[in-house]
N, C-alpha and C positions, 0 to 999 in steps of 0.2 A: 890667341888661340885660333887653329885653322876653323874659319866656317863651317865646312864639315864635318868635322869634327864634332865641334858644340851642336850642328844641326843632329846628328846622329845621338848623342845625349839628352838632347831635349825630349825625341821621338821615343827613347828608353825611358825615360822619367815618366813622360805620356800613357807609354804601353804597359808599363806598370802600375801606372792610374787607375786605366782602365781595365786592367783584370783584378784588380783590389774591391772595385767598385762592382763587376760581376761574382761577387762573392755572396753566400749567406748565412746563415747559423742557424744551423736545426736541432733544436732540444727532445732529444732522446724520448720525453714523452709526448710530442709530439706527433708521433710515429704510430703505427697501430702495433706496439709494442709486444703483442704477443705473438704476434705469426713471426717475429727476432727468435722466439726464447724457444730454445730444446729445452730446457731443465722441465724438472718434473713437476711442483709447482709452479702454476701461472706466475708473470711480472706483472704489476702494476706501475702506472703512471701516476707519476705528482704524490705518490704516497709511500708508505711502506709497504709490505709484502700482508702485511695484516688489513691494509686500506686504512691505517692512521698517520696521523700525522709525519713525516719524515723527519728526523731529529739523532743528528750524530752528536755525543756527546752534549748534550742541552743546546745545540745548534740548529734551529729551523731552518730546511729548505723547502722551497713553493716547486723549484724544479726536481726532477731526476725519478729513477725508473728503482724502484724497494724486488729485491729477490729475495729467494728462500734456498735455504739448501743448496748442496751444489750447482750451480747457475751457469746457462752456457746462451751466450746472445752472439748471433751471425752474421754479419751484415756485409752485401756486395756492393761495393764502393766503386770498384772498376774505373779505381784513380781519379774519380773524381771527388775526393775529399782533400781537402790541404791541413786542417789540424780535426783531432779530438781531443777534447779536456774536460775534466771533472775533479768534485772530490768525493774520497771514497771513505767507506768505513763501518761500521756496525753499529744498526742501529739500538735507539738507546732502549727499546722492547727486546733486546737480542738475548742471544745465551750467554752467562756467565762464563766465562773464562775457557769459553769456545774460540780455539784457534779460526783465522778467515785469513785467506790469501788474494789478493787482489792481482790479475792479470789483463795487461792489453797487447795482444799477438796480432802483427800484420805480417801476412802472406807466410807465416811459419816462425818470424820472426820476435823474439819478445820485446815489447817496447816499454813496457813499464810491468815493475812487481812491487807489488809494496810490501813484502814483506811477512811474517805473521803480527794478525791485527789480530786486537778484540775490546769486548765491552767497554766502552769508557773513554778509550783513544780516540783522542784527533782525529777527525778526517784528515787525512793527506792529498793533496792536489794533485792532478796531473794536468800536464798537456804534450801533445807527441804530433811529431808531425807526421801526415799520413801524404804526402806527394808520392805517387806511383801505386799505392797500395790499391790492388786491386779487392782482397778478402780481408774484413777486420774481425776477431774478436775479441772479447769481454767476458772473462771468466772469474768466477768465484769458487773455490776451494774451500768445503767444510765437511766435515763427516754425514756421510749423503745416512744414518741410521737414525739422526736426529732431527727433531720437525722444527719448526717453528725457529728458525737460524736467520733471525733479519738482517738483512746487510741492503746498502745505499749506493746505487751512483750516481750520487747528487749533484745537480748544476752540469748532466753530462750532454754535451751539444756537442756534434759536428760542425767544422764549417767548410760548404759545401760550394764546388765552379756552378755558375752559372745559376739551369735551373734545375740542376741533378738533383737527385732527393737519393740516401741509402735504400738498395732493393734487396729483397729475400734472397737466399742464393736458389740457383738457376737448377733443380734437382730433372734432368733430361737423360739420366741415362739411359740408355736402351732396355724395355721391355722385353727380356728375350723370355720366350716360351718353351719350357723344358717337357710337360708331359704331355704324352700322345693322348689322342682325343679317344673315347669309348669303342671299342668295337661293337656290329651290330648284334650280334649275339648277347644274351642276357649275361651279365653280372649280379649276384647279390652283392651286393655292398653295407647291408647293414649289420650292426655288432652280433657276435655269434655266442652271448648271452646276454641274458634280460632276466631284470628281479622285483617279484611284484610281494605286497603281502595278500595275506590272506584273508580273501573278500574284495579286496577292493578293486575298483575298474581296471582292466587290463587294455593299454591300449598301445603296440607294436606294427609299425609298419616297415614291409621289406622292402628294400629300398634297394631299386635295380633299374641297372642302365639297359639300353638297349635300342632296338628298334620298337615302338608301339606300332598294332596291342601287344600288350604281355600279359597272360593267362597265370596266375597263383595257384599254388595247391600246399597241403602241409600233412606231412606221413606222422602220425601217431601224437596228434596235439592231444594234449589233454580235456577232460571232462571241464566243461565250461565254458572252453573258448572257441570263436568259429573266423574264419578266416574269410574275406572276401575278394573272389577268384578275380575281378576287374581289378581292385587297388591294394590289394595285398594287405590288406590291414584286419589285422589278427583285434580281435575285440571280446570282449567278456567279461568273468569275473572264475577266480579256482578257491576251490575253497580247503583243499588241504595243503599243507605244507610238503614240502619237497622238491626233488629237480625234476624235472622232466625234460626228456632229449626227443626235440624232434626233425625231424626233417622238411627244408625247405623247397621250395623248386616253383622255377620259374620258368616260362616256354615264350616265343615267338617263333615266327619263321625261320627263323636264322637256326633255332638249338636251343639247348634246356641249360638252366644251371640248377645247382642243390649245393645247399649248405647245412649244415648241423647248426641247429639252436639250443642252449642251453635255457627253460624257462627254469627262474630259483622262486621258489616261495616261500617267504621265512620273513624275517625283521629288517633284512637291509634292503635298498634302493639304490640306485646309480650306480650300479653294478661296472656300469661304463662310465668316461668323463662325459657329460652335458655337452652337447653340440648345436646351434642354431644361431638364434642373431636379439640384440639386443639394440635396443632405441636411441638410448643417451647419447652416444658419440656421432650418432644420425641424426636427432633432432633434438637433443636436448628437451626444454621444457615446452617447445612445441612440436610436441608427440600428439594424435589424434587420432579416431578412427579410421580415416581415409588410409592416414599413413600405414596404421599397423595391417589394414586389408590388402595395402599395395603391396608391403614387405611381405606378406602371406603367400599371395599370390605371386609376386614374383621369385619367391622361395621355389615354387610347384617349376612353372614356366621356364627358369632359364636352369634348370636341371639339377638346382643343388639338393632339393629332397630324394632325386636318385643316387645320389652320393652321401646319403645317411645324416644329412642336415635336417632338425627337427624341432629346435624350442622356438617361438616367435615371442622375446620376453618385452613384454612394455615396462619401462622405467619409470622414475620419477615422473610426477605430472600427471597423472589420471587419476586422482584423488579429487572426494569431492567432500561429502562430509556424514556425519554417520548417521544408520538409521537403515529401512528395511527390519526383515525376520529375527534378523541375531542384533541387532543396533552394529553393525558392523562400517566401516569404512565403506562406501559405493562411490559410485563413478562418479564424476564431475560431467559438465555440458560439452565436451570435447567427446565424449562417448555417450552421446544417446541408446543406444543397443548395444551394451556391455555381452549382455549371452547369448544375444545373434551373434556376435561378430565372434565369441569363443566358439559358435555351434558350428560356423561357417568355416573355421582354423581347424578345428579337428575333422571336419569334413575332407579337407584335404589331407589328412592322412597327419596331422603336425598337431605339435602342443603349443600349449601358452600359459607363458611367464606374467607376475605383476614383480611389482614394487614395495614394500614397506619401511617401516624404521620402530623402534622397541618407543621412540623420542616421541615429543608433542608435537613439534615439524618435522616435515623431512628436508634435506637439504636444499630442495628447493622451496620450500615455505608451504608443504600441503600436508596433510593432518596425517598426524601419526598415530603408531599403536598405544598411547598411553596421556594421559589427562590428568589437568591439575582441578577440570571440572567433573560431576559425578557419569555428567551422559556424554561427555567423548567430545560435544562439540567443538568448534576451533571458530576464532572469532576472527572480523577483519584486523584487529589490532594484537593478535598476533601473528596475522599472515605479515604485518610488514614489517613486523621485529622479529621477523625470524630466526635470526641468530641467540635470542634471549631465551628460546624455548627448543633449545638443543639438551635436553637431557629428558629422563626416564619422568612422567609424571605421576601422583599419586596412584589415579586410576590406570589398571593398564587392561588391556581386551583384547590377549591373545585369542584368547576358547574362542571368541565373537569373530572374529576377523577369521581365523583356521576355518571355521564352519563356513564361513559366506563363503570362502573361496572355493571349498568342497561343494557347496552348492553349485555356482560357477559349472565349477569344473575345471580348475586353473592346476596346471600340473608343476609349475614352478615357482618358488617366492625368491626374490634379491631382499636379503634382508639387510641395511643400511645404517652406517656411519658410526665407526667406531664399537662395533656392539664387545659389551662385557659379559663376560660368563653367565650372569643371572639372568640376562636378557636373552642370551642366547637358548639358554635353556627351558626357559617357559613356553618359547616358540615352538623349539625342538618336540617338546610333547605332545602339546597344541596339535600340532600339525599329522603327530603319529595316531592321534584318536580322533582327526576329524573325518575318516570314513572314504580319505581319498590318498593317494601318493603323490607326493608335492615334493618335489627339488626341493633343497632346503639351503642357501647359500647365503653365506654374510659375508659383506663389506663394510668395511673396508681397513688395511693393517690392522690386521689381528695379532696382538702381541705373541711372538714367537714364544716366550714363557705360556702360555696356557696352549701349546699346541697339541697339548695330550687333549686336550678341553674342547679343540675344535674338529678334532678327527672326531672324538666320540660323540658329536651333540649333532654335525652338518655333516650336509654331502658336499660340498663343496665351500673354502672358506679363502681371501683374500689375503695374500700374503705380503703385500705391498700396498702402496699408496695407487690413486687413480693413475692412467699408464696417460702417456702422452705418446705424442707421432715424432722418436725423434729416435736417434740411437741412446741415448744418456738415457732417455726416459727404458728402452725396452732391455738394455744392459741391467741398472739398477732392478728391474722387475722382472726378469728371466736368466739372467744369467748367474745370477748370485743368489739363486735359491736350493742350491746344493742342501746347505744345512736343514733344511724343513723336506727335504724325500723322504728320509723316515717316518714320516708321521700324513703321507698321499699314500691312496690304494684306493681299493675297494669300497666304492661307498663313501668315501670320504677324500676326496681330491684338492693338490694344487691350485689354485686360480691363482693366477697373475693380473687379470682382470681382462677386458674386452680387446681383440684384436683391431691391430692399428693399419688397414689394409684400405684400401678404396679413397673413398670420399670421405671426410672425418671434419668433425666439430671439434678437437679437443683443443680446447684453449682459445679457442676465434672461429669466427665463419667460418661456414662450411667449404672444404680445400683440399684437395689431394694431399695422401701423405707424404710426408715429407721423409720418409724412410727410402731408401735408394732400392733398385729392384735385387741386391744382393740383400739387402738388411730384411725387404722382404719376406725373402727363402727362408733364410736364417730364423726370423720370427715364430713361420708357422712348421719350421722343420725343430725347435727349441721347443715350442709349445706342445707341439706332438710325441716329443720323446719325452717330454714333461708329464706326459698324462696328463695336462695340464685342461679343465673345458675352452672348447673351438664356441666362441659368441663374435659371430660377425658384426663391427661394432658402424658399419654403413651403411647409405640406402643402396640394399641390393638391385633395387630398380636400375640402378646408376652402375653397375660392374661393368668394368670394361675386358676383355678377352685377356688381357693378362691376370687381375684381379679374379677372376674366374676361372682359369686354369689352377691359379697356386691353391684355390677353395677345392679343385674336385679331383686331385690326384689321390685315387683311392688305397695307394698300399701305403702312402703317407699317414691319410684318415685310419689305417687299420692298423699302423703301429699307433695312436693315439687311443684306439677304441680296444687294444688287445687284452684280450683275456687275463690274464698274469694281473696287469694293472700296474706292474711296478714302475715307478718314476726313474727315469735316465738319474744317473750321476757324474759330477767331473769326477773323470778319472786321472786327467792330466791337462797341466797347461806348462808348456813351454815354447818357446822363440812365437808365442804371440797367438798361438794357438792351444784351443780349448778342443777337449775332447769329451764327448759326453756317451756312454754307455747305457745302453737301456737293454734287460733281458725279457725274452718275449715263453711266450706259452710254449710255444713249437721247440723251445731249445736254442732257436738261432738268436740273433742279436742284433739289438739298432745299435747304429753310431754314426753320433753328430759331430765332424772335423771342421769348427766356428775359426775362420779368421778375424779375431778379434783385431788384431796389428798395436796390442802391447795398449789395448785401451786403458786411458786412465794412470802410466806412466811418468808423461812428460804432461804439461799444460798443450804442448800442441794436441794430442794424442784425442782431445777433445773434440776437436774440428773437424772436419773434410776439407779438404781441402782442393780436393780432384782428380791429383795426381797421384792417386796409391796404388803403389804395383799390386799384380795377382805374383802372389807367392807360389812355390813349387815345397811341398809336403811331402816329407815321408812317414806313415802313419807305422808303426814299430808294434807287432799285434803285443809283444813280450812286456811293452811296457805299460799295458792296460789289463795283464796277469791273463792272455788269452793263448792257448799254443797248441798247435795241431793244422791245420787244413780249411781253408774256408774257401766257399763259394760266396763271391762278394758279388752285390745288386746294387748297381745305381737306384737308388728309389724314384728321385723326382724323374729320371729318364726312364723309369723301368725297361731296365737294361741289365743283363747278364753280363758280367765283366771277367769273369772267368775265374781259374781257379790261385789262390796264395795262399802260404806260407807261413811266413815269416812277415811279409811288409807291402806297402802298398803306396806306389808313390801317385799323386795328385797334386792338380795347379787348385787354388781356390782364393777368388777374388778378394778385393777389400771389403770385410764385413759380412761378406757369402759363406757359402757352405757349402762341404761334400756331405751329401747324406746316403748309408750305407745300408744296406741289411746282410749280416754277416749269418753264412749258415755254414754248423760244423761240416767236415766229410770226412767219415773216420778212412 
């Protein structure tokens, strides 16, 4: 054989050596496995999706990453991965005779399906090789209406060039900025009715943009209440029933504005959907004074209470253990001055939300409305078996809690985890005779069979599981709640849960969301036509000029806060596009045109990918039962668009939105 020849083979045998040998194997739970996972339930590592033992068919594994529920894992590989392998399958906690489809997709491509799997079956193996793949994903398929769906991708490793490690994918797309900034002249912006009962504290602030100062006045308020001309904050107490119509008005230099108020005095509250910000997906279980004064104040400061932003709700975590006047729930050492720091919040013109649960813990392990002891207390040993003490206990202390908070002065309760009709309803009354008006909201999935139950008992109830920052998560939780509009309005609203905008905790550290600036839009222009409550779920301190445009576009906020109250409905969905219809007070009409891009079709259809055109739409007014004349309004642009017909053609990105307001002209 020629010398060079074999010298040339040798060198090949060598160079193949040595890239074998810069090779390494990374086990999936290895990874900070959650900031991977879009699905709506969290992923665990090394366990199942419950944190037990991982076990396919009576098979222990030490390795692999336990899911729940439909399951969507991302990972940018950027070709530096050469195989992934695992085995998969349902674990042996799973649902009975619950179909699961197991998918591994690189760059669009499907590289492995297993099938339909379920309880009892084999894990089945994979390995696939991934050379070139720049984006891999890991999808699981199961009826996202069903909880507790364990599935396994057990012994799932990479192996990885060099010292690559898989990264999150790269979410950079352009913040582009659609609505115009405030003019100087006063706007009123806040809702143009408001419903108190009779007696209790009235507390309304008008909420307008402008140049400061801006001078307040109000033509024909009612007997009882008085307005304060510096901060617009109407305060009191009325003590007959009825409506009263008054008028607002507001001055600077610039010019006046006036608006009609509707005050209602009667039985119901939340007349509008709940608007402001809530703590948990900002700091979870390290919520504090400091924090909630910052969020207070930075609520005031970077202009979002002149845009009719207003509950400041503390979560879970401020719980400390019972006692005071009514033996009620009180604060924990994280809030040394509980009714300063309420006295200080409604100083600025704003409310404040707490926390509870009907349970002996709350989901984060602090004392709940009800006992298995006579005086309420909660012990260290069951603050760290808190999972043992998830249910309703002998004793329960609505009247006692309902009171303390009226004392307070707390204008909002989240009422938490799972609540049952009887639960609900003890609170529900609780609350109506404790001498104050209190938000009345429970979380979380509220079985659609009692939705008659929770329209009449709350003003706002959870129709979904907690939301996460991803499209799977905001799809599952807004987009598929057609079926429950009938039973949002008045007094009784939608929630899909906290807005996934900004800086967010959901699932892992604190992290930009991972929603693209089209899924954004889409988000808070869904939620608005939803009627659905606006709770900013970040630290507003932290908004950045985009995150804070899409927060103060106000004719956005005014179809969320509109009169009427009614929740949008799909009207139509076809070639990948949703259409959602919302009718407003004035006669005219919202409509949201959602490129969804046939979500949830294909197993790709789950991913980003990167490359997804902006489509071109023709919206058909015939085929959403509308006909005559309309003057159509870009909302997020407020913009005049002129006059149609018949149809309306528009481009609208991957996952974006045209959002509309349609007014007749006969």
């Amino acid at each position: 054989m020629n010398k060079k020849i074999i010298m040339v083979w040798v060198l090949a045998l060598l160079s193949t050596g040595l890239a074998a040998q810069k090779t390494k194997s990374i086990w999936l739970d290895d990874l900070p496995i959650k900031s991977f996972s879009e699905g709506i339930p969290a992923v665990l590592p090394k366990t199942n999706a419950a944190g037990d033992s991982m076990k396919i068919k009576s098979v222990y594994y030490t390795h692999g990453v336990g899911v729940n529920s439909t399951s969507v894992l991302s990972f940018y590989l950027n070709g530096n991965a050469t195989e992934f392998s695992a085995s998969v399958g349902v674990d042996d906690k799973g649902v009975k005779n619950l179909p699961h489809r197991f998918y591994v997709i690189g760059d669009k491509k499907i590289l492995f399906d297993s099938g339909e799997m379920k309880l009892g079956d084999a894990a089945r193996a994979i390995k696939v090789s991934t050379e070139g793949i720049k984006q891999l994903g890991l999808l699981v398929l199961v009826d996202m209406e069903i909880n507790r769906t364990y599935a396994n991708w057990a012994d799932a490793k990479f192996i990885m060039k060099e010292n690559a490690i898989p990264q999150t994918l790269p979410n950079n797309d352009e913040k582009y900025i659609l609505t115009p900034l405030p003019d100087k002249k006063p706007k009123i912006n806040s809702a143009r009715i408001f419903g108190a009962r009779p007696g209790n504290p009235f507390l309304y602030t008008v909420a307008t943009t402008g140049e400061q100062p801006i001078s307040y006045t109000a033509q024909n308020l009612p007997a009882g209440l008085s307005i304060n001309k510096k901060t617009g904050v109407i305060s009191g107490k009325i003590a007959q029933r009825g409506t009263y119509k008054t008028i607002l008005k507001a001055q600077n230099a610039w010019g006046e504005a006036q608006k009609e108020l509707s005050i209602v005095i009667g039985d119901t509250i939340a007349l509008t959907p709940p608007i402001g910000w809530n703590g948990w997906n900002s700091w979870a279980k390290n919520i504090d004074q400091e924090k909630v004064i910052a969020s207070a104040d930075a609520m005031v400061k970077m202009g979002l209470s002149q845009h009719g932003w207003t509950y400041i709700n503390i979560d879970d975590a401020w719980q400390g253990q019972r006692g005071g006047a009514f033996n009620a729930i009180q604060p924990n050492e994280k809030f040394p001055r509980f009714k300063e720091m309420i006295d200080y919040i409604h100083g600025l013109g704003l409310k404040v939300g707490v926390y509870s649960t009907p349970m002996i813990t709350s989901y984060a392990g602090y004392i709940g409305g009800s006992s298995d002891n006579e005086d309420g207390k909660i012990t260290e040993a069951i603050k760290e078996n808190k999972r043992a003490f998830r249910y309703v206990g002998k004793y329960r202390f609505e009247q006692n809690d309902a009171r303390q908070m009226a004392a307070w002065g707390i204008d909002y309760l989240k009422y938490d985890w799972r609540i049952e009709v009887g639960s609900a309803q003890r609170m529900s009354e609780a609350l109506k005779v404790s001498g104050r008006d209190i938000v009345y909201s429970i979380s979380n999935s509220a079985p659609f069979a009692n939705a008659q139950d929770w329209a009449r008992l709350t003003n706002t109830f959870r129709t979904g599981p907690d939301i996460r920052d991803s499209w799977l998560s905001l799809y599952h939780s807004a987009f598929t709640l057609d079926k429950w509009a009938p039973f949002g309005g008045r007094g009784h609203w939608l929630d899909p849960d906290m807005m996934i905008l900004g800086n967010v905790t959901t699932g892992s550290a604190l992290h930009p969301t991972r929603l693209t600036p089209d899924e954004q839009y889409s988000h808070v222009s869904l939620f608005s036509l939803l009627s659905a409550p606006l709770l900013i779920g970040c630290p507003i301190e932290q908004l950045d000029a985009f995150t804070l445009n899409l927060l103060t576009n106000d004719e956005v906020i005014e179809i969320n806060q509109d009169v009427l109250g009614k929740p949008a409905r799909l009207i139509s969905q076809e070639n990948g596009v949703q259409v959602w219809l919302k009718p407003l007070e004035d006669g005219s009409y919202a409509v949201g045109l959602f490129n969804i891009a046939h979500f949830g079709e294909t197993p790709q259809s789950y991913f980003r990918w990167g490359d997804e055109p902006t489509i071109n739409y023709q919206f058909d007014f015939s085929k959403v039962g509308l006909s005559g004349s309309f003057k159509l309004r870009d909302v997020w642009r407020q913009k005049d668009l002129g006059l149609f017909s018949q149809s309306f053609k528009t481009n609208i990105r991957h996952h974006g939105v045209t959002m509309l307001r349609m007014i007749p002209v006969k």
